[in-house]
Phi, psi and omega in degrees: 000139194278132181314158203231098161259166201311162150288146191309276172335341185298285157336301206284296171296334171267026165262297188325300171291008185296327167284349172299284164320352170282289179310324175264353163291351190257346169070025224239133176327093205265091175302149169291186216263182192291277148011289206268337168263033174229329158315290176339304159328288170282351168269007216269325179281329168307297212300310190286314195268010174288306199270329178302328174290344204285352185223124183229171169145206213267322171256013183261154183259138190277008217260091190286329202284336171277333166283315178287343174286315152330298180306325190315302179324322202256317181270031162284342170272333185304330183264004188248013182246118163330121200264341174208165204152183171313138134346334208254327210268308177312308156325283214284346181261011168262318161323327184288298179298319158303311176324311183311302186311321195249343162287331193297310190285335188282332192297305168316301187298286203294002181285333195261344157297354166261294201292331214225024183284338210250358161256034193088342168275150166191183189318322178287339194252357200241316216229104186327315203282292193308351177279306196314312181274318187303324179305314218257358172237043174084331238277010166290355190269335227285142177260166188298326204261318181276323130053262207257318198271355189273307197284354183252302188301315150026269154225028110312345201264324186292312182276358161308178194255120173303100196266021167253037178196102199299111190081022185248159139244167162312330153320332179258029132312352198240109175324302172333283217289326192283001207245001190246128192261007179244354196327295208300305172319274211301295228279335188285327191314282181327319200270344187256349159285277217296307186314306182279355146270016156282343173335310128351295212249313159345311212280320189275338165315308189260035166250338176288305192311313173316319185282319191291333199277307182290321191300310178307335187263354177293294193322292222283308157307323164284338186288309182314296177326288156353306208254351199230349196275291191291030171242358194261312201275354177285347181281292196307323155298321157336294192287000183272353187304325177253320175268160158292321186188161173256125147274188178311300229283297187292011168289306204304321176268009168269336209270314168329317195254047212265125206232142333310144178299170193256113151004158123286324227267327178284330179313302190286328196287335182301308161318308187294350185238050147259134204300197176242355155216147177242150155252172135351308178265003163117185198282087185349099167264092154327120180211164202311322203269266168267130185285129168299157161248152168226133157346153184273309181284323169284006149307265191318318180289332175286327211297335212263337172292310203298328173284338159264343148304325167284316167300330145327301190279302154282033154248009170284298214289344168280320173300302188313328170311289219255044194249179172177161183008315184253356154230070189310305204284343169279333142280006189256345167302302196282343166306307184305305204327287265243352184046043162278095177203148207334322188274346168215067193291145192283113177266180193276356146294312075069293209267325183303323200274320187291325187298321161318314170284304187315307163329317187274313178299320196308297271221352207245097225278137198028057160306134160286153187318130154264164175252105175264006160351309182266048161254298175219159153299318177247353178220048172342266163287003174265344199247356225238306198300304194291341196278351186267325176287018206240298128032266205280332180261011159299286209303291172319317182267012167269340195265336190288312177296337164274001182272308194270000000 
């Protein structure tokens, strides 16, 4: 028996978890919930100044007033960052406020790696504020790619432009920042060490993203189709008033003339599922014994599922293209989403076929943008198209050469 893929919903929800599941196979730095990291926040000076009497000597630094004023630098966002909003808007001022958080503990750290490692000391052992944010936001996990991705919204957010003051940024609101002349340097410094040993995770990040980007643009497409299928399919039970049957071809000329017109990008995904006859009684299905009929709209609504399952699926089977030695956990994520597994392993029929839908959708003129990052940064998708087109005639000339 032959691979099995997922039921489309199936599908659709273990796409949605694949970055989870990366990130904790992956051991990756997991943030409090937004809420809870703004708690956090406003308590941190309370925290420093619980802990801060308790330590001293020659070499710790004694300068409280400068870790409060640090601290400061960090809860000074809080009221200027949002409590409500979009998911996407609420993400990026908790990316912001982590940033704050992880330039101050990264800032700590290297301050105490040069002068003062070689008599044994450092931040964790030394320096009150770098204990205080390491306990209370984890930062012993944190990895280079959130890092890198936070500490750049950061100081995006610091350098726009203040628009209740003519020539300003937001940054120069924060008494700190405007009083340290290396602030911007140190925060670039960080972000351009961490993007690049972050590289490694980055890469397998925009092989997640990509499969998530085409599941978004199915959704998005299946809504259209959706919203257009039971009045498309009553023109079509229309015409038996007069006709014996329909062929493709005059379906093709109801879709021309389908009012309000239609996309295009639904004309064509409408196209990949349409039979080559219709009755009265619905859309023939041949079988050993006897022919069936199925409803013209519950025909078309399984044909528009199981083809977006297969575009799904092959957009499993190009992430997978690009998985390879060093990254076992990105591919045992994407085997699962996809239930590739011993007993049902995905094979080259399988793949041909999904690659075939993948192709066709692909192909399919003003499809919303997929995110091909892991192919190039700037030319994403021509380099995604060719490697799929490489692929895809492997796959054909394997099945052709076993046909004989």
């Amino acid at each position: 028996m032959g691979y099995i893929p997922p039921e489309y919903q199936e599908l659709q929800k273990k796409t949605d978890t694949l970055i989870t599941t990366f990130n904790n196979l992956s051991r990756r730095y997991i943030p409090a919930k937004y809420d809870e990291l703004r708690k956090k926040v406003g308590g941190l000076e309370g925290k420093y100044n619980e802990k801060a009497p308790k330590k001293s000597g020659f070499f710790i630094s004694t300068n409280k007033e400068l870790r409060r004023d640090q601290t400061a630098c960090i809860n000074q966002l809080l009221p200027k960052l949002p409590t409500e909003g979009t998911p996407t808007i609420l993400n990026q001022s908790q990316n912001v406020l982590l940033g704050a958080i992880f330039y101050r503990y990264k800032r700590l750290d290297n301050s105490y790696s040069q002068p003062y490692a070689f008599f044994g000391y450092n931040a964790k052992n030394s320096c009150t504020l770098f204990q205080v944010l390491e306990e209370e936001f984890k930062l012993d996990k944190l990895d280079d790619e959130t890092l890198a991705t936070c500490c750049e919204a950061y100081k995006t957010y610091l350098e726009q432009p203040d628009l209740t003051v003519e020539n300003k940024t937001v940054g120069d609101q924060f008494p700190y920042i405007q009083e340290d002349p290396d602030f911007y340097i140190n925060l670039k410094e960080i972000i351009v060490t961490a993007r690049q040993k972050a590289l490694p995770i980055t890469r397998q990040l925009h092989v997640i993203s990509f499969v998530e980007s085409v599941a978004q643009s199915l959704r998005e497409t299946d809504k259209a189709i959706a919203d257009i299928l039971p009045k498309f399919s009553k023109m079509v039970i229309g015409k038996f008033t007069k006709e014996s049957f329909l062929t493709r071809d005059n379906l093709l000329e109801l879709i021309n003339s389908f009012q309000p017109t239609m996309s295009e990008t639904s004309k064509e995904i409408l196209k990949l599922s349409l039979p080559e006859r219709v009755l009265p009684q619905g859309v023939p299905i041949p079988s050993s014994e006897m022919t069936r009929y199925i409803g013209f709209q519950d025909y078309l609504s399984q044909a528009l599922t199981i083809n977006s399952t297969y575009t799904l699926l092959g957009a499993y089977v190009m992430a997978l293209g690009r998985c390879n030695s060093h990254t076992p956990k990105l591919k045992d994520v994407l085997n699962s989403g996809i239930n590739s597994m011993v007993e049902n392993l995905l094979d080259d029929t399988a793949k041909e076929l999904s690659l075939t839908a993948f192709k066709n959708y692909v192909e399919i003129p003003g499809r919303p943008q997929l995110n091909c990052k892991a192919w190039s940064d700037d030319t994403g998708e021509e380099h995604m198209k060719m490697d799929l087109d490489i692929r895809h005639n492997k796959l054909k000339q394997v099945s052709e050469v076993l046909a004989f």
